[in-house]
C-alpha positions in Angstrom: -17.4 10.7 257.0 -16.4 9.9 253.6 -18.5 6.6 253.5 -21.4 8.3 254.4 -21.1 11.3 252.1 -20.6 8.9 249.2 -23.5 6.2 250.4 -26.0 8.7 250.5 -25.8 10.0 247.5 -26.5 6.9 245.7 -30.0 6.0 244.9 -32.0 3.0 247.4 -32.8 -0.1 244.8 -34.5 -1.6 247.7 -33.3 -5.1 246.3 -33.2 -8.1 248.3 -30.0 -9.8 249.0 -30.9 -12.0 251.8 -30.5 -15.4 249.5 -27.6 -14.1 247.7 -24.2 -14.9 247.5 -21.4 -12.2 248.3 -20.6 -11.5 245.0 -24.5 -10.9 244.4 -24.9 -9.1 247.0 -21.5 -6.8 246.2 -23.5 -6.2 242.8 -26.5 -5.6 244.3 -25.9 -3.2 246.9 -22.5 -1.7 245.7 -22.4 -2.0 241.5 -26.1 -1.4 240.6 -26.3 2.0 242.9 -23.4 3.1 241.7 -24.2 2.5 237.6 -27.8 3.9 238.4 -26.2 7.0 239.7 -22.8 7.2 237.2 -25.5 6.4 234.0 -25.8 9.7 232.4 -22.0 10.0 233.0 -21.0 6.9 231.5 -23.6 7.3 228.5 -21.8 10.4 228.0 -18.4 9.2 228.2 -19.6 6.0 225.6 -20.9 8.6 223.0 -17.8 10.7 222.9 -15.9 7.0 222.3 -18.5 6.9 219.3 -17.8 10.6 218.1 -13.7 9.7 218.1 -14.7 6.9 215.7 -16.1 9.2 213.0 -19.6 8.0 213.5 -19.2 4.6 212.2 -21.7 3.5 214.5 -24.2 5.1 213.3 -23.7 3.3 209.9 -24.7 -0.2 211.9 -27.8 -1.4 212.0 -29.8 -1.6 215.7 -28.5 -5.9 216.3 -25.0 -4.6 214.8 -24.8 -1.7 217.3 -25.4 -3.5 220.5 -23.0 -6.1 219.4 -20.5 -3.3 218.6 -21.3 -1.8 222.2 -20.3 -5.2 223.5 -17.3 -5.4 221.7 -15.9 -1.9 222.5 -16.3 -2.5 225.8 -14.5 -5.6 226.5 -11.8 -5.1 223.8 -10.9 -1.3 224.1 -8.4 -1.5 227.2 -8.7 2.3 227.3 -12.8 2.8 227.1 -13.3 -0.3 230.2 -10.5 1.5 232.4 -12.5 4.7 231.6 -16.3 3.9 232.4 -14.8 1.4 235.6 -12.9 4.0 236.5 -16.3 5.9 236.6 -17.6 3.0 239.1 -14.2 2.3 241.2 -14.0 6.4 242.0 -17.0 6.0 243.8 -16.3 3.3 245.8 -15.6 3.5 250.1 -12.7 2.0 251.6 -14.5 -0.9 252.7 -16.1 -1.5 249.1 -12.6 -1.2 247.4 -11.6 -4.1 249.8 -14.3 -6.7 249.2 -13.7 -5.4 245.5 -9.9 -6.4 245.6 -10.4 -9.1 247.4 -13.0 -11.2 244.6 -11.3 -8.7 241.6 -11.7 -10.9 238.9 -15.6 -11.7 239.4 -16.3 -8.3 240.6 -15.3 -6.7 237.3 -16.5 -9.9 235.0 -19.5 -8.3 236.9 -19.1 -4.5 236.2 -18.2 -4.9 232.3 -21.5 -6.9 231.8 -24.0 -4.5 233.8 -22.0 -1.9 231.9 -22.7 -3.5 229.1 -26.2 -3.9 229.5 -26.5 -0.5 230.7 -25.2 0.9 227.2 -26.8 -1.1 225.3 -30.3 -0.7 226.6 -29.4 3.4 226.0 -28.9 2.9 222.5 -32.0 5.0 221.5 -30.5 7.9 223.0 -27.9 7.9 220.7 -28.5 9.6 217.8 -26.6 11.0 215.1 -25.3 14.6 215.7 -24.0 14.8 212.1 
């Protein structure tokens, strides 16, 4: 019941995985839903790690800003354990297995799209100030 609850409330990417590997396919059928559905969440979560940093981000110019996004993310131990967190809590059973059991490029996986997924919202983020 619990699979199905969470699966269907993720959106259909309709991509094609036939000629993928199983880590591709993990990323495309599993990660990419997910991140789709999590993304104002996890924009959100990213902007209050901005705010806590007095705004210093805002001083950056655009290339220095998605470098900085890059950065945060895969140096802050705190921030990645947050926004994967974001990811992992939506995984099923199943999911979490496959996950565990190819951990390491799984989440070499998940901190790039999350990555990518911040830094291509870096328009939205605008100085409250």
């Amino acid at each position: 019941m619990r699979t199905q609850l969470i699966q269907s409330i993720r959106p259909d990417l309709d991509l094609d995985s036939s000629q993928s590997t199983p880590a591709e396919q993990f990323q495309n059928q599993t990660l990419r839903p997910i991140l789709k559905f999590q993304h104002e969440l996890l924009v959100a979560a990213f902007r209050a790690y901005i705010d806590k940093r007095h705004g210093i981000f805002f001083q950056l110019s655009a290339k220095d800003r998605v470098e900085w996004i890059k950065h945060s993310v895969q140096k802050d131990q705190s921030l990645r354990n947050t926004l994967t967190g974001m990811v992992l809590g939506h995984f099923t059973l199943e999911e979490w297995a496959t996950f565990q059991g190819n951990e390491a490029e799984h989440s070499r996986r998940l901190i790039q799209m999350l990555i990518q997924r911040l830094q291509s919202a870096v328009e939205s983020f605008k100085n409250q100030e």
